[in-house]
C-alpha positions in Angstrom: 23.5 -44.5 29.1 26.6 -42.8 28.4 27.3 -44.8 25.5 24.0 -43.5 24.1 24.7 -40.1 24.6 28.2 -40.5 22.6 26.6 -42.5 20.0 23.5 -39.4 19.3 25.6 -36.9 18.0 27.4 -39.8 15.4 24.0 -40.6 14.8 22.5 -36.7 14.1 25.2 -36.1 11.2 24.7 -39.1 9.6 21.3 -38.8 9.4 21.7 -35.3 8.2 24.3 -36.2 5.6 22.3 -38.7 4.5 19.1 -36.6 4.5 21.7 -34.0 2.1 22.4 -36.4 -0.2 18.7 -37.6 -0.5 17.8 -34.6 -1.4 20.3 -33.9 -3.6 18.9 -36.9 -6.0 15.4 -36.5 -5.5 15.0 -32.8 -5.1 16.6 -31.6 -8.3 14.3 -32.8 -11.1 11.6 -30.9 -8.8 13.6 -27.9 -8.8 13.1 -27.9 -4.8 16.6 -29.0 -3.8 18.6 -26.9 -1.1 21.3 -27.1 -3.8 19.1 -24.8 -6.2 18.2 -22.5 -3.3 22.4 -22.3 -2.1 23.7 -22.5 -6.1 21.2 -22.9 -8.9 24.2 -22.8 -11.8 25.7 -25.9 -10.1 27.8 -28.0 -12.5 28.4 -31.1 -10.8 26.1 -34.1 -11.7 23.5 -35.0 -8.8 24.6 -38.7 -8.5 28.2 -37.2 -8.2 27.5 -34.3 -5.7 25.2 -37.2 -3.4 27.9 -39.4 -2.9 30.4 -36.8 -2.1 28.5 -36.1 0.4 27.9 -39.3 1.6 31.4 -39.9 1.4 32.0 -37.1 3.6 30.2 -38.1 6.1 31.2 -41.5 6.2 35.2 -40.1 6.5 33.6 -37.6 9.7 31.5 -40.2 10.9 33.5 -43.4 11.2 37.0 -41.3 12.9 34.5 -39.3 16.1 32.3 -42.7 16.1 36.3 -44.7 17.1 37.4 -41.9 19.5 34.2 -41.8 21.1 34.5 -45.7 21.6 38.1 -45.5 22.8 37.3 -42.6 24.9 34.6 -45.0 26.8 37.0 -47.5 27.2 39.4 -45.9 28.9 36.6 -44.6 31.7 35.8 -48.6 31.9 38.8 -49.5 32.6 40.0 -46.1 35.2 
């Protein structure tokens, strides 16, 4: 149970990063993007921008989602 509960929040950004960079490709030709609403005289390409982000949250993601684990084991093993 407790593993779940560190495992959510890991779980929560990368979903929204990925959600972010999804939107980011697909949204722009529609002119609906969150990136139109924040910045509409953005320079960067789309594909670039995406995976940035993804990128991002990769280099966030993998760091929490090894202290979280190494935090865990330590209560195992106390």
């Amino acid at each position: 149970m407790i593993k779940m509960l560190l495992f959510m929040p890991l779980l929560l950004i990368a979903q929204c990063m990925l959600l972010f960079a999804l939107d980011f490709i697909v949204g722009i030709p529609m002119q609906t993007s969150i990136r139109n609403i924040i910045n509409p005289f953005w320079v960067m390409d789309t594909e670039e921008y995406a995976i940035i982000i993804i990128i991002a949250g990769l280099s966030v993601g993998i760091p929490l989602y090894n202290k979280f684990r190494l935090v865990q084991k330590e209560k195992e093993t106390t």
